[in-house]
C-alpha distance (Angstrom), angle and dihedral (degrees) to the residues before:
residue distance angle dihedral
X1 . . .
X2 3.83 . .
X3 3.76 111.4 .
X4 3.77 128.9 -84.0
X5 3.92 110.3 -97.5
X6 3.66 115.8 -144.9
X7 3.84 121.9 -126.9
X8 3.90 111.4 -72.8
X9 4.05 81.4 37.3
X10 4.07 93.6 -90.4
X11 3.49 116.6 157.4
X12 3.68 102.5 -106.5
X13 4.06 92.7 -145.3
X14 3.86 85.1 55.9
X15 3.48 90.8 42.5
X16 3.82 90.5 54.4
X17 3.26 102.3 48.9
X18 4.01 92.2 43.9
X19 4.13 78.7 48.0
X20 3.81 90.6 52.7
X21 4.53 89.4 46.7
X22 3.57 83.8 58.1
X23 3.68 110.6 49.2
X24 3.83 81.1 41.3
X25 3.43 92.7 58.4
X26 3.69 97.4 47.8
X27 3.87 89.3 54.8
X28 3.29 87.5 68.0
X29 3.68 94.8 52.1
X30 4.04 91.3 55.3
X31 3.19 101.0 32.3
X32 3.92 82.0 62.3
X33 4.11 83.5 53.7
X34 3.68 91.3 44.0
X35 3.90 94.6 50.7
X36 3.61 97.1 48.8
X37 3.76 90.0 53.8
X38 3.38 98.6 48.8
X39 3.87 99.0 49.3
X40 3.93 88.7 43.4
X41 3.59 105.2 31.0
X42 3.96 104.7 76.3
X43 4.25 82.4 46.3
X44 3.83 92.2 54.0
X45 3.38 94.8 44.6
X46 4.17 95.2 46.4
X47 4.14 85.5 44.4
X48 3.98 96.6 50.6
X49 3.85 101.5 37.3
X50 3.45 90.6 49.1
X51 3.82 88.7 -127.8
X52 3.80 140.2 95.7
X53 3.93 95.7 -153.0
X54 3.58 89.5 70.8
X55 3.71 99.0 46.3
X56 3.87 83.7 102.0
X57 3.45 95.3 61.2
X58 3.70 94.8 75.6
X59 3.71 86.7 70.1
X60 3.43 96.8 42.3
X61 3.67 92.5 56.1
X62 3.93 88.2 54.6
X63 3.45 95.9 57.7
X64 3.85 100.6 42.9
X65 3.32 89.4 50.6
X66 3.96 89.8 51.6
X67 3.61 80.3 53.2
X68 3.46 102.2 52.4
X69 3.90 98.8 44.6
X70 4.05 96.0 42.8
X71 4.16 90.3 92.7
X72 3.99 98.6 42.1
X73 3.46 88.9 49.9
X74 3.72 91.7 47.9
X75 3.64 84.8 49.5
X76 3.68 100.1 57.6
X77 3.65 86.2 42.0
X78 4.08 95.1 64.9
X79 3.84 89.4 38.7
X80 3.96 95.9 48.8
X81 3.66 114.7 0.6
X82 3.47 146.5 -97.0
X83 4.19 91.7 -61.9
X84 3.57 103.6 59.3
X85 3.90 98.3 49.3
X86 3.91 95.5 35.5
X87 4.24 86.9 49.6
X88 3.76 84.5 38.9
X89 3.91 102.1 59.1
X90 3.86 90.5 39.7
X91 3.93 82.9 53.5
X92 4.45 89.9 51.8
X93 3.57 91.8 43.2
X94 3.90 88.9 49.7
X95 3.89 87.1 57.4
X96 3.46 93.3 53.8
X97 3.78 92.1 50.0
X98 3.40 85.3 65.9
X99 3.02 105.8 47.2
X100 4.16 94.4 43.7
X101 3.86 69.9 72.6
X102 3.67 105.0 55.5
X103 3.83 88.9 42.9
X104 3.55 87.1 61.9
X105 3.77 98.5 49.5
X106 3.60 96.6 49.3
X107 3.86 93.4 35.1
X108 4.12 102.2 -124.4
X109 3.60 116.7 151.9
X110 3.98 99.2 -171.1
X111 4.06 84.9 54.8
X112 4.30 88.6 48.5
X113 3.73 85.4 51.6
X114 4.06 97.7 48.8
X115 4.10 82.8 44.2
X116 3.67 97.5 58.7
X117 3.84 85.6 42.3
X118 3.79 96.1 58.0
X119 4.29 80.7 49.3
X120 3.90 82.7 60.2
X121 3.72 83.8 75.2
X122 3.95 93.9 60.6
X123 3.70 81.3 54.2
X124 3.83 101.1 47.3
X125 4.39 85.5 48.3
X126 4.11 83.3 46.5
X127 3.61 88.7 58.6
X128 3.67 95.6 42.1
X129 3.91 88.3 56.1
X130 4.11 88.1 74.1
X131 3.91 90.7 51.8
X132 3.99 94.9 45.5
X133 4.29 88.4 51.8
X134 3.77 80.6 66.7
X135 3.48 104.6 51.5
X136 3.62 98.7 88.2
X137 3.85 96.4 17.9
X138 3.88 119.3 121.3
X139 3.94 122.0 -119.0
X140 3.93 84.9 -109.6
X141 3.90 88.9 56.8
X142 3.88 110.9 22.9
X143 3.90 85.6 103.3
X144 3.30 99.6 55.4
X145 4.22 104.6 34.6
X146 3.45 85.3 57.7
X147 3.84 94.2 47.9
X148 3.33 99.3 54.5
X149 3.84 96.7 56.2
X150 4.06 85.1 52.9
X151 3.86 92.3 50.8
X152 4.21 84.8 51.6
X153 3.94 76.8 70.8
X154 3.81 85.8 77.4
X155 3.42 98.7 64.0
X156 3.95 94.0 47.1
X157 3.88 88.8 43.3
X158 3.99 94.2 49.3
X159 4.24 96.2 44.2
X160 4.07 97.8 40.2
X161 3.79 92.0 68.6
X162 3.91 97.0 38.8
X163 3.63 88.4 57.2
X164 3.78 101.4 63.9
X165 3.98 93.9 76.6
X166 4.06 88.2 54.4
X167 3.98 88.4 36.9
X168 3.74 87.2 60.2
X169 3.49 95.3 57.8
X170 4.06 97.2 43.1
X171 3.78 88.2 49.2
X172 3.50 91.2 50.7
X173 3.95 90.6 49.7
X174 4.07 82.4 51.9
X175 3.56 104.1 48.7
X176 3.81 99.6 -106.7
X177 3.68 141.8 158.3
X178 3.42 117.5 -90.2
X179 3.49 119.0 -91.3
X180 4.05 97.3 13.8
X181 3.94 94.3 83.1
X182 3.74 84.3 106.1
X183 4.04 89.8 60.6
X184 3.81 83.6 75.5
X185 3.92 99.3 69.8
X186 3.83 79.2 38.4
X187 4.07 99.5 60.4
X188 3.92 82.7 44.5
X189 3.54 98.1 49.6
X190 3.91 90.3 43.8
X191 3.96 92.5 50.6
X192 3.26 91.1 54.1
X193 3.80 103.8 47.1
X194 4.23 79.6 55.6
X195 3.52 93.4 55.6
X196 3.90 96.1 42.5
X197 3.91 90.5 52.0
X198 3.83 89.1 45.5
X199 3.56 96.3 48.4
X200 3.78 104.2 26.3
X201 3.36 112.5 32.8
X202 4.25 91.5 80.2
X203 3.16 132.4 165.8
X204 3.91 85.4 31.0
X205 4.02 104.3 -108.9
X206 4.03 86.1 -134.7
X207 3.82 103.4 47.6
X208 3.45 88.0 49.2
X209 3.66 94.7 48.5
X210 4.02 82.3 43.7
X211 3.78 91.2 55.9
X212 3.89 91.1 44.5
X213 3.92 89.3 53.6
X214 3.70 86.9 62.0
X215 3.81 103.2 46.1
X216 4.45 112.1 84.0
X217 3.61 80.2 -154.8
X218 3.61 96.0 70.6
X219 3.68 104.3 25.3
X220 3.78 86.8 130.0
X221 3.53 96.0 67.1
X222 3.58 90.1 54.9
X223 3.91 119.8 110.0
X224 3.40 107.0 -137.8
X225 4.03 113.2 40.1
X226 3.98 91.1 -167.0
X227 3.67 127.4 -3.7
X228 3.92 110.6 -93.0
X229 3.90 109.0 -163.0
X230 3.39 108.6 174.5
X231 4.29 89.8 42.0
X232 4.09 79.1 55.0
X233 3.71 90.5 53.2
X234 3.28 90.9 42.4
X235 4.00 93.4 59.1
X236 3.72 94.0 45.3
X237 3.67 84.5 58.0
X238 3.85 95.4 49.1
X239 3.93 89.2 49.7
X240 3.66 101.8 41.0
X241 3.83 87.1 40.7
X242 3.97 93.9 53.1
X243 3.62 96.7 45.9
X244 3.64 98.5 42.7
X245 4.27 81.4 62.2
X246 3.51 97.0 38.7
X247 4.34 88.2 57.2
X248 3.27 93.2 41.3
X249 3.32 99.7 63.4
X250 3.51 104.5 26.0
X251 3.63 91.2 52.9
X252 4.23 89.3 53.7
X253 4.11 89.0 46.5
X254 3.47 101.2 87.9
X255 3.92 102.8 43.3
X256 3.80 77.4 49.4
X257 3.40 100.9 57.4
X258 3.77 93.4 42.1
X259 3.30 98.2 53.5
X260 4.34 85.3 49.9
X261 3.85 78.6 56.4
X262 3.89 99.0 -104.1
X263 3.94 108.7 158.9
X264 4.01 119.8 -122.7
X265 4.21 87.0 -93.0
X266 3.68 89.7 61.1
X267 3.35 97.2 42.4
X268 4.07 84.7 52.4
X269 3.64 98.3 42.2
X270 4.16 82.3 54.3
X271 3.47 95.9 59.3
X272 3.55 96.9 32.9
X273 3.70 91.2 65.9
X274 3.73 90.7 47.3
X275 3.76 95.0 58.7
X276 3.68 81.4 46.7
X277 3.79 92.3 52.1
X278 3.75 86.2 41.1
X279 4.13 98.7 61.4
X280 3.76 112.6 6.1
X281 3.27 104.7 81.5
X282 3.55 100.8 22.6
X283 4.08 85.9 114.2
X284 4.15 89.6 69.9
X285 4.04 92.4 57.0
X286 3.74 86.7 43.5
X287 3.64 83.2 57.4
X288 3.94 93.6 38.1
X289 3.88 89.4 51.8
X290 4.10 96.7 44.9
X291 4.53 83.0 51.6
X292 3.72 103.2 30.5
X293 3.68 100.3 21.2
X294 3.64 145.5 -122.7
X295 3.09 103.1 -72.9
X296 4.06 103.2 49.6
X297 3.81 85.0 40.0
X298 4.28 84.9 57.5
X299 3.78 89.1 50.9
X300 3.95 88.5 43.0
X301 3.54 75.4 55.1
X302 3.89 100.3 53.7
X303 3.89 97.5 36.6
X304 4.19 80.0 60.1
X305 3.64 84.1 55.0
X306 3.58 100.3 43.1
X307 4.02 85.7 55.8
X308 3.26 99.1 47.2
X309 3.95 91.5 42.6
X310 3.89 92.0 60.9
X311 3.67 86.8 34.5
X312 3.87 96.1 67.3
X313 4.39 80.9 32.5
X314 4.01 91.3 67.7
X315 3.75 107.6 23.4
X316 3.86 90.7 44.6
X317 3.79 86.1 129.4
X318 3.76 96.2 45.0
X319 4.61 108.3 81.2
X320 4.47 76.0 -156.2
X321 3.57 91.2 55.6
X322 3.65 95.2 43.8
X323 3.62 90.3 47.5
X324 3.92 100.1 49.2
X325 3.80 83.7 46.3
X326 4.06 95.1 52.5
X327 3.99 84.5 51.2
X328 3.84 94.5 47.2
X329 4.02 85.1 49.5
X330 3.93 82.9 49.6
X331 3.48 88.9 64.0
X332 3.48 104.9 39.8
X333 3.68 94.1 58.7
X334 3.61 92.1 47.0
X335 3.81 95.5 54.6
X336 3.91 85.6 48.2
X337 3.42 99.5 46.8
X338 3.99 91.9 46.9
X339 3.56 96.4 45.3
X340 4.16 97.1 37.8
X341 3.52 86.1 48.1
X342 4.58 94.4 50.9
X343 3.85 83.4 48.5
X344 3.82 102.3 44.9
X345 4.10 86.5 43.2
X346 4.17 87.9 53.8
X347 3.95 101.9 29.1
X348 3.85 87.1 67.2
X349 3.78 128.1 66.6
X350 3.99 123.8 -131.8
X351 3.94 88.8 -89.2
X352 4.04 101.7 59.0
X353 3.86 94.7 18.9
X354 3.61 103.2 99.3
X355 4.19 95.4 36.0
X356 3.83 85.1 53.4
X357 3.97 91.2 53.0
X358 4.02 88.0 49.0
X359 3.62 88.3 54.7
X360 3.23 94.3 47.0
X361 3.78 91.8 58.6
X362 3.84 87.1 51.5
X363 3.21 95.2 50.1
X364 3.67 93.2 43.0
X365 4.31 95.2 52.5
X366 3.92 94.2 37.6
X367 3.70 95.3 50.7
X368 3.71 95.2 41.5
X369 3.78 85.0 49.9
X370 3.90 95.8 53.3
X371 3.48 79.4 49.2
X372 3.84 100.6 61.4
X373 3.05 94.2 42.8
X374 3.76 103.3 44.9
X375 3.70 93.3 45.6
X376 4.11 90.7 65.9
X377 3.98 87.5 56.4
X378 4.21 89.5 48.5
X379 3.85 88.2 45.3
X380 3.46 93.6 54.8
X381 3.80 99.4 44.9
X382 4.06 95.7 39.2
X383 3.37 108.0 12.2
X384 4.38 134.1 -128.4
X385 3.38 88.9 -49.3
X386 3.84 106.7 44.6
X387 4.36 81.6 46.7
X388 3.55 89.5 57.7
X389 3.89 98.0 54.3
X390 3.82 95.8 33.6
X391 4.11 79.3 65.4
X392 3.89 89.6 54.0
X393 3.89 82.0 86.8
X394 3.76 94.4 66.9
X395 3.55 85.6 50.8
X396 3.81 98.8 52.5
X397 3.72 92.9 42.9
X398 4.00 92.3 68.8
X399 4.11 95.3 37.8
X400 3.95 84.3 55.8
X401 3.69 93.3 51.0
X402 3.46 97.9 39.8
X403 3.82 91.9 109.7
X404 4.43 88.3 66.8
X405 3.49 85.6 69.7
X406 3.55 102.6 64.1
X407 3.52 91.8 47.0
């Protein structure tokens, strides 16, 4: 049987990988956003509040609004496509880029806080990008399509804290607040994500795959042969699961290593490894899930975190333990997310797909929240150690369940 053509007569495998470019290239451009905020964010917040103890707030604010924008933009995507809700959260966080920069100048915390909760919605479309690389993919390359728009992230990650030194100096040149000089590479990097996804991202990679739902003619191109709820559960489990770990402890690492004595270029090195564990090789369990599958590649996934978990439990004392573990947990939530994210995509049919993707989100930013700030109270009471092993749980609860998502 020749294969499907998509509307226009494009060839859809031309069109996906063109799809795939795109929503590669506009990681990039958010990550960029995304970077900035988080290397700046915690400092704004400590310098206009007037208080250290809410420094983590910034973050906080991020995520929750991640969280509470996921579903909306899910929404708009079933309703309209991938373009208008991918442009349109680039287009909310790029308000509250700009206003991150009047709360600065006037000095008003509550306004910082609803900034870098309108930049949540940058987030929420970032995370969207890894679901809308598998709208059109194939079962033999679901996996990786939608891990190569997650390893874009690295790029993103890696610039947006390099450019706060230059920021300084062009915000400076403009008159700006201190400390949002940064913002500038931000607004451009965030008006031109909107305009790539505007102008790029045609035929829209979910109407089509909407329109291909509906024709018997091309029922095999179709993601989802029959609608697989408890599989879908199952997923949003796995990914919710893995990154409510991976925060935990990550977010807990530094204070850890500082109080072991580590200097600030450990403690950097440590986390820059972890992003690097995080996206860089998220293209080989992409692979891994389309030849294995998704759900060995999720357990692949937790026995990574299980290592690294009892990793960072012994070596505690050691900053090259604690490193090798933060990679390991790196990789374990990248073969999770990946693979969770391939089986949520095909477990669902064209009716509940794109809801079950928004809640995924949620799920994702409100557990990973809890988990930040829950793993400060466990460090306290039982220490680097005791955290790691108290979020061995997590880890069991998806390799006991692991049978719901082959059903």
């Amino acid at each position: 049987m020749p294969e499907p053509q998509a509307p226009g007569g494009l060839d859809l495998d031309r069109l996906r990988r063109r799809t795939v470019g795109v929503l590669a290239t506009g990681q990039v451009l958010g990550g960029i956003a995304f970077g900035a905020t988080i290397s700046l964010g915690a400092v704004l917040a400590a310098e206009v509040s007037g208080d250290e103890t809410l420094s983590g707030l910034a973050t906080a604010a991020v995520t929750l609004g991640a969280a509470a924008l996921a579903v909306p933009l899910a929404a708009l995507a079933h309703r309209h496509g991938r373009r208008p809700a991918l442009a349109g959260g680039m287009a909310v966080a790029l308000v509250g880029v700009g206003l991150v920069v009047v709360a600065a100048a006037i000095g008003l915390f509550p306004l910082l806080l609803c900034a870098f909760a309108l930049i949540g919605a940058g987030q929420a479309a970032n995370l969207q990008s890894r679901f809308a690389a598998a709208d059109l993919a194939t079962d033999s390359s679901r996996g990786r399509d939608l891990s190569l728009v997650v390893w874009a992230t690295t790029v993103g990650a890696v610039l947006g804290p390099n450019l706060v030194g230059p920021g300084e100096s062009v915000g400076a040149a403009l008159g700006m607040p201190q400390l949002t000089g940064a913002y500038v590479f931000t607004v451009v990097a965030q008006a031109l994500g909107i305009a790539l996804y505007l102008v790029a991202l045609r035929p829209d990679p979910l109407l089509v795959a909407q329109r291909l739902a509906r024709q018997p003619a091309t029922a095999g191109r179709a993601i989802a042969r029959a609608d697989r709820p408890v599989a879908a559960r199952y997923a949003i489990t796995a990914i919710a699961a893995g990154h409510g770990v991976m925060v935990a402890v990550m977010a807990m690492t530094p204070v850890h290593l500082l109080h072991q004595g580590a200097d600030l270029s450990v403690v950097g090195f440590t986390i820059s490894l972890h992003v690097a564990g995080m996206y860089a090789l998220s293209p080989v369990f992409g692979i891994l899930a389309d030849r294995l599958g998704r759900v060995p590649t999720v357990l692949v996934g937790q026995a990574l975190l299980t290592a690294a978990l009892l990793l960072a439990a012994v070596g505690q004392d050691s900053a090259v333990a604690v490193t090798v573990a933060l990679v390991l947990l790196g990789l374990g939530w990248s073969a999770a997310t990946v693979a969770g994210a391939a089986l949520l995509t095909e477990a669902s049919d064209e009716q509940h797909r794109t809801a079950r993707q928004g809640r995924s989100d949620l799920a994702m930013n409100l557990v990973g929240a809890a988990g930040a700030i829950g793993a400060g109270a466990v460090l306290g009471a039982i220490g680097y150690g005791g955290l790691a092993l108290v979020a061995l749980a997590a880890v069991a609860v998806v390799v006991v369940l692991a049978p719901l998502g082959r059903r």
